[in-house]
N, CA, C and O of each residue as an XYZ file, in Angstrom:
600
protein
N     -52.908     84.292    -79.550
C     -54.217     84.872    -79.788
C     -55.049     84.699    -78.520
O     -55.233     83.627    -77.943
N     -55.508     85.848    -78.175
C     -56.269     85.536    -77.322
C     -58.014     86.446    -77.157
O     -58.621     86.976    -76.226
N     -58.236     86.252    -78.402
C     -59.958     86.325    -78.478
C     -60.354     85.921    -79.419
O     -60.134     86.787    -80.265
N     -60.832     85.106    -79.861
C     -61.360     84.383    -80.607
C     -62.829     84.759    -81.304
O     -63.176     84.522    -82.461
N     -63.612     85.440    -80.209
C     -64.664     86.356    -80.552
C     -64.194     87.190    -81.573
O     -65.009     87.230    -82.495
N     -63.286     87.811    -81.751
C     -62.540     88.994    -82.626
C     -62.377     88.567    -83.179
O     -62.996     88.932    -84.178
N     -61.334     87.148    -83.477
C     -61.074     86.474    -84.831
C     -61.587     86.088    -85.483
O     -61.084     85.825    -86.576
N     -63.412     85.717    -85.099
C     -64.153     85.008    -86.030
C     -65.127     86.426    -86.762
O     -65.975     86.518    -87.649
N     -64.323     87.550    -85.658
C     -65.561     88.518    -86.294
C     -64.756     89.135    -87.496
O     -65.379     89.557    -88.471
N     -63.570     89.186    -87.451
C     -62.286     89.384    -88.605
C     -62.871     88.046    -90.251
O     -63.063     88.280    -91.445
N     -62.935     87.079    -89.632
C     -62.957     86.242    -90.858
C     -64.106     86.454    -91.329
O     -64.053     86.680    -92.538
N     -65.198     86.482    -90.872
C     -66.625     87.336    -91.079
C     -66.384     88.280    -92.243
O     -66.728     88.103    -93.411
N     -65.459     89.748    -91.505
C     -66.079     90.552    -92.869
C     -64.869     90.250    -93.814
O     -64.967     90.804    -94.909
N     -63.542     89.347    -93.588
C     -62.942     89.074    -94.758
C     -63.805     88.641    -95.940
O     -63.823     89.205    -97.034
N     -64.742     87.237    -95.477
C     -65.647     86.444    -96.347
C     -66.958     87.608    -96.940
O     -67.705     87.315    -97.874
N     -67.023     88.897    -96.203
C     -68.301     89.705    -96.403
C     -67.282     90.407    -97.698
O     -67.652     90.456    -98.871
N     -66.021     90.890    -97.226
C     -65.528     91.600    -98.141
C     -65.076     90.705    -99.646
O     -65.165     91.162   -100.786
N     -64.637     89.477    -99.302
C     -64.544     88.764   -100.870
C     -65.929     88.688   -101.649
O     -65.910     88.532   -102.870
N     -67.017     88.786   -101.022
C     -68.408     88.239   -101.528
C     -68.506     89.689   -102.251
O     -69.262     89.579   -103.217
N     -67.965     91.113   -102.108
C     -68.294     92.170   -102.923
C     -66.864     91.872   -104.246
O     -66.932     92.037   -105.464
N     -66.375     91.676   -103.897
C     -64.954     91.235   -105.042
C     -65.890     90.655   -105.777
O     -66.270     91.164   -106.832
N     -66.439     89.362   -105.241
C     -67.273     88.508   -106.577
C     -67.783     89.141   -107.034
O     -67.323     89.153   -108.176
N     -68.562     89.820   -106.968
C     -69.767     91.015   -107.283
C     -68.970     91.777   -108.649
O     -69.568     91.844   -109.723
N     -67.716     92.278   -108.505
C     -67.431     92.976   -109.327
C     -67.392     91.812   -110.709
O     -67.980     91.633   -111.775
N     -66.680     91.412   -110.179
C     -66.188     89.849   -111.425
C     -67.406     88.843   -111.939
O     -67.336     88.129   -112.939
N     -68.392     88.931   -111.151
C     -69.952     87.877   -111.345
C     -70.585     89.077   -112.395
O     -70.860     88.662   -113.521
N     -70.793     90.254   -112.175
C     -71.229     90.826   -113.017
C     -72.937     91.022   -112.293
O     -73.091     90.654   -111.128
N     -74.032     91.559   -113.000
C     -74.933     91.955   -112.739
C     -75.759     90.652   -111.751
O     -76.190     90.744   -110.601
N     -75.771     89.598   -112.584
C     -75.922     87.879   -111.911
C     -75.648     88.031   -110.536
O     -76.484     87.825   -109.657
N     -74.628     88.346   -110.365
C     -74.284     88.402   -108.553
C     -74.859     89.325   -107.851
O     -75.387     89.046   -106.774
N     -74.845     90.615   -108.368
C     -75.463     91.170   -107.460
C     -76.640     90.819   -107.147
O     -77.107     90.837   -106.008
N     -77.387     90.353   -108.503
C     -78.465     89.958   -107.708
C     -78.529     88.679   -107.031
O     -79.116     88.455   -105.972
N     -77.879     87.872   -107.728
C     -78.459     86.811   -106.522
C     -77.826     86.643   -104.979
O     -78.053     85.736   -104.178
N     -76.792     88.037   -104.793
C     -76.545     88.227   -103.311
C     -77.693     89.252   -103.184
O     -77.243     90.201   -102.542
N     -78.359     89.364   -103.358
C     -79.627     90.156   -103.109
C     -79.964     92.207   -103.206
O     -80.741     93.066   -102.789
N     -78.753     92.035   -104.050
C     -78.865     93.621   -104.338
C     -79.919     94.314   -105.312
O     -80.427     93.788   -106.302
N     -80.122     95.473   -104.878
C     -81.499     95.743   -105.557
C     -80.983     96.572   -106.955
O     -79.848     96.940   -107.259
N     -82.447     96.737   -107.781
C     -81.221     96.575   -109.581
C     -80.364     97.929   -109.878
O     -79.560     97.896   -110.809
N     -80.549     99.377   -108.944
C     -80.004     99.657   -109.118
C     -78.157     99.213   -108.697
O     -77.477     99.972   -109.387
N     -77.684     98.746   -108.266
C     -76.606     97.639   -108.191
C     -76.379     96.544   -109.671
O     -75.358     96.017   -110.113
N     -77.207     96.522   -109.946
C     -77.072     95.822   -110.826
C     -77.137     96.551   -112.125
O     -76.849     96.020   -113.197
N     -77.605     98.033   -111.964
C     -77.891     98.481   -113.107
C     -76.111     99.231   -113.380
O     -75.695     99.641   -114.463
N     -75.264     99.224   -111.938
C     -74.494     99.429   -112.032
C     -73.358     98.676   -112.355
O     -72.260     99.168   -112.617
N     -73.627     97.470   -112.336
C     -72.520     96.333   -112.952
C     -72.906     95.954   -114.863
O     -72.300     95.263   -115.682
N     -74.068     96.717   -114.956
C     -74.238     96.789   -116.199
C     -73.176     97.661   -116.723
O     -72.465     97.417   -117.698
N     -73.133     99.073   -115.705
C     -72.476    100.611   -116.411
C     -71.076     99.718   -116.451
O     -70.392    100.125   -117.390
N     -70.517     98.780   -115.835
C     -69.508     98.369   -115.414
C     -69.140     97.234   -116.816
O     -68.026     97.289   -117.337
N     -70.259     96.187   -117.349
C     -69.829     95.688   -118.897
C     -69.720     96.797   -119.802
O     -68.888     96.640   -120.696
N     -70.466     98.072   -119.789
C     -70.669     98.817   -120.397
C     -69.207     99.630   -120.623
O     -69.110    100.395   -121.582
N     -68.327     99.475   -119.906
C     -67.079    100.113   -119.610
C     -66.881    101.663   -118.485
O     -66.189    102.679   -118.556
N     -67.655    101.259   -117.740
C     -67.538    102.572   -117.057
C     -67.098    101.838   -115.149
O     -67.543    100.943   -114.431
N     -66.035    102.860   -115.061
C     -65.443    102.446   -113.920
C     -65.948    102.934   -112.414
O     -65.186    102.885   -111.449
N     -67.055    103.319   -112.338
C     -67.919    103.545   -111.561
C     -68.434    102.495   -110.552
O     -68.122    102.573   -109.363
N     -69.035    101.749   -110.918
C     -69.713    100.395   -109.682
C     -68.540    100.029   -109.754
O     -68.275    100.065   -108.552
N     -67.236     99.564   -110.438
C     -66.028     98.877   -109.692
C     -65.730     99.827   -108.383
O     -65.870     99.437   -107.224
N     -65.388    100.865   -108.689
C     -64.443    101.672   -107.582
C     -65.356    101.702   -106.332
O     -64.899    101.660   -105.190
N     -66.870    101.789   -106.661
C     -67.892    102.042   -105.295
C     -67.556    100.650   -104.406
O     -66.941    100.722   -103.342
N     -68.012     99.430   -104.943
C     -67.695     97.752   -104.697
C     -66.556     97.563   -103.530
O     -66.486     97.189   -102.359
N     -65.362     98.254   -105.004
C     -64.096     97.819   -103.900
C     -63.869     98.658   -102.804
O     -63.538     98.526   -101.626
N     -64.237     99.828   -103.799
C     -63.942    100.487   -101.876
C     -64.751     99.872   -100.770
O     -63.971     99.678    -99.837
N     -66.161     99.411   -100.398
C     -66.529     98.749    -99.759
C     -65.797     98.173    -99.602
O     -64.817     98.629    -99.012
N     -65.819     96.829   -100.031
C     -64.810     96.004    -99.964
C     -63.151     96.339    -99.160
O     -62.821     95.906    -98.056
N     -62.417     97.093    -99.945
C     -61.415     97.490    -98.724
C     -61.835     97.759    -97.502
O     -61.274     97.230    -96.543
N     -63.013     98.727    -97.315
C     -63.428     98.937    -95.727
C     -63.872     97.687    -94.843
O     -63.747     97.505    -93.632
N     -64.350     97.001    -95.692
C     -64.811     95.749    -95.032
C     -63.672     94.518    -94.371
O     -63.735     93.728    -93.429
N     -62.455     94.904    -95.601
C     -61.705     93.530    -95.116
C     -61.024     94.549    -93.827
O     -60.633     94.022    -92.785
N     -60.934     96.182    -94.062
C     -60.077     97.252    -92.974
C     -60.455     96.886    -91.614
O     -59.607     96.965    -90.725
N     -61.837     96.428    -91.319
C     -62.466     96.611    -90.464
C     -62.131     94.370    -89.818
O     -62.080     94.041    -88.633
N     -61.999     93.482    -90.873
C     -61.169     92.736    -90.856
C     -59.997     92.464    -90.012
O     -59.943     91.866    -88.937
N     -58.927     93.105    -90.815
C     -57.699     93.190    -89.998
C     -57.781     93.985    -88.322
O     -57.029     93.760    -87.373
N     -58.795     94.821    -88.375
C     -58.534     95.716    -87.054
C     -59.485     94.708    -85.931
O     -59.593     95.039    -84.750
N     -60.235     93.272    -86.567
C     -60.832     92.789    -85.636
C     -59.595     91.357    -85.241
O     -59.690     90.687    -84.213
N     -58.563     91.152    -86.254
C     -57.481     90.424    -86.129
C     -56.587     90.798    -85.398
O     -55.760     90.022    -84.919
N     -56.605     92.164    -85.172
C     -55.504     93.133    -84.442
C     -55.807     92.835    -83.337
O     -54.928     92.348    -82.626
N     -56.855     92.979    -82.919
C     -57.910     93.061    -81.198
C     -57.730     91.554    -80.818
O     -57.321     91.205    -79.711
N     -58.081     90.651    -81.863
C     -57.601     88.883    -81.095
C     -56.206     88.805    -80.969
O     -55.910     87.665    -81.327
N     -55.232     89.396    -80.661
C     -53.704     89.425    -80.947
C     -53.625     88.544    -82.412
O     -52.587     87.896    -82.544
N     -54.161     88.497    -83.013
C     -53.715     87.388    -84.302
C     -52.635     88.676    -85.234
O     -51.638     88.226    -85.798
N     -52.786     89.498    -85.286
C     -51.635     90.255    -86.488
C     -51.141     91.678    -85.080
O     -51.744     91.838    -84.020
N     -50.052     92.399    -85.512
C     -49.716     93.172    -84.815
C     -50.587     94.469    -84.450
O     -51.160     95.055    -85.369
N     -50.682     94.854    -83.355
C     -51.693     96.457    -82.828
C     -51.556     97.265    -83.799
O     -50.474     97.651    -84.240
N     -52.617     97.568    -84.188
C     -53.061     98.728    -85.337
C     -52.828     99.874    -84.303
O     -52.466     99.642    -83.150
N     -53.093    101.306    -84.863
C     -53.310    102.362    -84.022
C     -54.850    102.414    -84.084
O     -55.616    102.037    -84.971
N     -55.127    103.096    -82.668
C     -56.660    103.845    -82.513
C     -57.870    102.205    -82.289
O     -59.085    102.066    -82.150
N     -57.023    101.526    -82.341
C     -57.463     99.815    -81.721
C     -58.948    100.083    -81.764
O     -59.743    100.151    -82.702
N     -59.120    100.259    -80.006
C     -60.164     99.892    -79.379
C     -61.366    101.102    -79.963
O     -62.533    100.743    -80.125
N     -60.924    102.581    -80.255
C     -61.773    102.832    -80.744
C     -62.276    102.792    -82.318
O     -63.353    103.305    -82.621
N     -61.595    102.275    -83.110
C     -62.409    101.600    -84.422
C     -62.487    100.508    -83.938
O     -61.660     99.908    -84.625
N     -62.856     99.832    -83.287
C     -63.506     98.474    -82.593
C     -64.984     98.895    -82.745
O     -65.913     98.572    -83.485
N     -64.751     99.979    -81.459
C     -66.789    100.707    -81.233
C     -67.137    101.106    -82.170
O     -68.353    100.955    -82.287
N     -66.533    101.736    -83.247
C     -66.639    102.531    -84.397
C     -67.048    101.228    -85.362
O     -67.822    101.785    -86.140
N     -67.013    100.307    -85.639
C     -67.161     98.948    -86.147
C     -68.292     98.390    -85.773
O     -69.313     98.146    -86.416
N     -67.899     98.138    -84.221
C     -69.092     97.313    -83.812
C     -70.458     98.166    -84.314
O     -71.250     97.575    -85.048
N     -70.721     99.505    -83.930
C     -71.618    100.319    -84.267
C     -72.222    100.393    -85.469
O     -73.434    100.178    -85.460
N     -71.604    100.691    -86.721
C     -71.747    100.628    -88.066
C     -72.927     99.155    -87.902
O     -74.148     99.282    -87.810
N     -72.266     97.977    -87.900
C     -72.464     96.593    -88.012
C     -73.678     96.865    -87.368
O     -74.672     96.982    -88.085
N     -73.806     97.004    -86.001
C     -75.223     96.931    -85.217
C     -76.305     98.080    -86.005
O     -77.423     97.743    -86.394
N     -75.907     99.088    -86.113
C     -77.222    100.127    -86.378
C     -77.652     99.504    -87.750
O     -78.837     99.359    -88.051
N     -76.312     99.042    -88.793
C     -76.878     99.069    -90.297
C     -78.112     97.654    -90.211
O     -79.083     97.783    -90.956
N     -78.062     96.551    -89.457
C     -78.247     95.776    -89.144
C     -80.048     96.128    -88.445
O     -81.094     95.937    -89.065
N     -79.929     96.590    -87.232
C     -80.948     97.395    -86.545
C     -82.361     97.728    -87.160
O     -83.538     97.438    -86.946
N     -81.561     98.552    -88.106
C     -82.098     99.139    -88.973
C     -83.012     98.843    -90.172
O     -84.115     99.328    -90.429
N     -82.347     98.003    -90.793
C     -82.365     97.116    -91.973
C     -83.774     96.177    -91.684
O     -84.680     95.884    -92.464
N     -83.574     95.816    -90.192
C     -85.109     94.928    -89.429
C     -86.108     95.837    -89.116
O     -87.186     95.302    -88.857
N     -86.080     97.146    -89.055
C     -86.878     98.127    -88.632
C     -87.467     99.117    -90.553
O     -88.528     98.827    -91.105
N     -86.691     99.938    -91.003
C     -87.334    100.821    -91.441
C     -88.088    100.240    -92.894
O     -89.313    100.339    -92.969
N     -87.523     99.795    -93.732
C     -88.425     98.889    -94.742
C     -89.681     98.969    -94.291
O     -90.410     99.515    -95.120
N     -90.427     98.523    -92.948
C     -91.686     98.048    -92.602
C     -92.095     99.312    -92.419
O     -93.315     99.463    -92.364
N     -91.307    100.415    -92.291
C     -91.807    101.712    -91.755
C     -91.827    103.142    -92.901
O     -92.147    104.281    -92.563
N     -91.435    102.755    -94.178
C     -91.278    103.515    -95.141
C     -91.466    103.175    -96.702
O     -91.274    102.022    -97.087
N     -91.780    104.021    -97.444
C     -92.620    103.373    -98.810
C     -91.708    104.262    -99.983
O     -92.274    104.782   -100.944
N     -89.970    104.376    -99.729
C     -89.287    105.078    -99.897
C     -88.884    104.186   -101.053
O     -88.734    102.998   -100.767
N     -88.633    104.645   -102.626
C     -88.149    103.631   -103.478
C     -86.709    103.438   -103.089
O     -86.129    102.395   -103.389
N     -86.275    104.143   -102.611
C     -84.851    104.267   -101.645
C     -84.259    102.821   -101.370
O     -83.335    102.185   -101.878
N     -85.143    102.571   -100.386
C     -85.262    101.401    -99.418
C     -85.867    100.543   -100.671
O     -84.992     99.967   -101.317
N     -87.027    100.378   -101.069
C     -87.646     99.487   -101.800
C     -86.957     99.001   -102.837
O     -87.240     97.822   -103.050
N     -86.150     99.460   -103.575
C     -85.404     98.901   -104.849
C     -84.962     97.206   -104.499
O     -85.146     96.319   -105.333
N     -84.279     96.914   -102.952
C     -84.118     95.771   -102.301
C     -85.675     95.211   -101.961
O     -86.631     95.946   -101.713
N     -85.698     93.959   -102.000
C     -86.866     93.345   -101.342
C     -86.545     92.997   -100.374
O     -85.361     92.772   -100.125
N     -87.959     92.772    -99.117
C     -87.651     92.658    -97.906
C     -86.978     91.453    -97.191
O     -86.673     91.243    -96.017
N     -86.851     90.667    -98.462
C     -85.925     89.588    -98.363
C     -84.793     89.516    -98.204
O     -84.155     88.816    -97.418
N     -84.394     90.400    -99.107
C     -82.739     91.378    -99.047
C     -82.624     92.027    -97.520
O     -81.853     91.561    -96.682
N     -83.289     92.897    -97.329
C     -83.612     93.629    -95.888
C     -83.323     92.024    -94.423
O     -82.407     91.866    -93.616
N     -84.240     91.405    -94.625
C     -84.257     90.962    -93.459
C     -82.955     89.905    -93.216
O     -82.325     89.839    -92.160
N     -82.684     89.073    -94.458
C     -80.852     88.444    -94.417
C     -80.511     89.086    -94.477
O     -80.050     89.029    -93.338
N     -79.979     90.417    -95.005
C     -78.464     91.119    -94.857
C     -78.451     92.024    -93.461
O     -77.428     92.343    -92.854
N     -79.754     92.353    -93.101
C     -79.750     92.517    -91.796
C     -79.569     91.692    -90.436
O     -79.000     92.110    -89.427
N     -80.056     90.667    -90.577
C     -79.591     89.784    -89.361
C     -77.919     89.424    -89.723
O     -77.267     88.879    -88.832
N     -77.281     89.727    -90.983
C     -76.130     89.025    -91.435
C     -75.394     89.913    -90.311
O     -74.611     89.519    -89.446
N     -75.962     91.517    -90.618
C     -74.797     92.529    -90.260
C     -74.881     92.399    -88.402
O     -73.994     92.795    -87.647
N     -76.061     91.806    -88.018
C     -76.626     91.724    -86.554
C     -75.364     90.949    -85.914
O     -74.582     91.389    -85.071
N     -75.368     89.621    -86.558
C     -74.484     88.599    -86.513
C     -73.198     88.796    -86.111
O     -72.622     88.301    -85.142
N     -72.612     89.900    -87.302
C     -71.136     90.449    -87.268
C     -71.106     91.318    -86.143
O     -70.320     91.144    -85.211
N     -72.076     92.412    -86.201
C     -72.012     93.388    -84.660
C     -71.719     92.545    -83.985
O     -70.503     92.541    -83.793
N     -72.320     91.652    -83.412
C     -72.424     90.741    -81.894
C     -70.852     90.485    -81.820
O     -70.261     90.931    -80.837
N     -70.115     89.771    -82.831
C     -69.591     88.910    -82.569
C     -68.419     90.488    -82.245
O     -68.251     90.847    -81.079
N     -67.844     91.126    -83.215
C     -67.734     92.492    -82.422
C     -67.832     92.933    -81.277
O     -66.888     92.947    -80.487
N     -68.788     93.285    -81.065
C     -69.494     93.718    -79.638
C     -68.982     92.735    -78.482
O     -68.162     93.303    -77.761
N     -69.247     91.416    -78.116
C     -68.428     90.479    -77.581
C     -66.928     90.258    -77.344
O     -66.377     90.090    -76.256
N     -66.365     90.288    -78.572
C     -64.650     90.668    -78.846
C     -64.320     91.896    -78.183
O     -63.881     91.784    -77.038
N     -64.458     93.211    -78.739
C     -64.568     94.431    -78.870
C     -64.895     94.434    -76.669
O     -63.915     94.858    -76.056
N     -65.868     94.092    -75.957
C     -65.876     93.971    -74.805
C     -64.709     93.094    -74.382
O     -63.954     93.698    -73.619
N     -64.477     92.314    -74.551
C     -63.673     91.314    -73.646
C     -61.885     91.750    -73.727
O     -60.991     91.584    -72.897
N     -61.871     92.434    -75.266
C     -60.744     93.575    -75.232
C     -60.641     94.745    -74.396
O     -59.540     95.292    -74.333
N     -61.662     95.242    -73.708
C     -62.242     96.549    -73.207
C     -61.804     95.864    -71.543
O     -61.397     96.753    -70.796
N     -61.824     94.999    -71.148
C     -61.472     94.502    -70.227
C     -60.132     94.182    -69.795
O     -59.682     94.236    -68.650
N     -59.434     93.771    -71.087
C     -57.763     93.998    -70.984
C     -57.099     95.198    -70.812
O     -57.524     96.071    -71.569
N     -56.175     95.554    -70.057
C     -55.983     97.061    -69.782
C     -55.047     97.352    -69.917
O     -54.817     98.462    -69.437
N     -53.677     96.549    -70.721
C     -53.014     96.902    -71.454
C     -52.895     97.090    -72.719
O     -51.845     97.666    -73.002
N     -53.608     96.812    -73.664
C     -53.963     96.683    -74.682
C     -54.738     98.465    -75.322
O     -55.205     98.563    -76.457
């Protein structure tokens, strides 16, 4: 292995992606107290209710999250070269930084129930969370960009 920046940004959204698994299995309780706003929760209701809707939305997150996982494990040499590597790296790092960016910016700038359903409490941790993960990305994701066989 040789980036470690990458590997910790891999275990990152593994732990981001199990924390939506809980979500499905915690039930409405989790979402909120990971800070989701109630429509999320109104959807783990539809979900006791028997409707397979907030599961499939969840996990698919969730798969993208741990996807984005393995392809930051790929980049530390820790598991074997994915295809298209380095560019779902930027494609990653990006997501992570703008959703992040963002998340610290428009709340303060819009009166959208959109946005508002989350409180700005929600907004400002899950935004520095996703800040966090960019970086460590962004860092990895560079120091791979520098290897030139890879």
């Amino acid at each position: 292995m040789n980036n470690n920046t990458l590997f910790t940004a891999g275990i990152l959204s593994f732990i981001a992606s199990l924390l939506h698994v809980a979500c499905v299995f915690g039930g409405p309780d989790w979402y909120r107290l990971l800070g989701a706003g109630e429509q999320m929760a109104q959807m783990a209701q539809m979900a006791e209710q028997g409707s397979m809707y907030p599961t499939y939305v969840t996990l698919a997150i969730s798969v993208i999250i741990a996807i984005w996982g393995f392809y930051a494990l790929s980049g530390a040499g820790a598991i074997l070269k994915l295809p298209f590597l380095k560019t779902a790296l930027v494609l990653i790092t990006a997501v992570y930084l703008i959703r992040g960016i963002a998340g610290l910016i428009i709340p303060f700038l819009t009166s959208s129930q959109i946005v508002h359903q989350n409180s700005i409490q929600f907004w400002i941790i899950s935004s520095i969370i996703c800040c966090i993960y960019g970086s460590f990305y962004l860092f990895g994701t560079l120091k791979l960009w520098r290897i030139k066989n890879v």
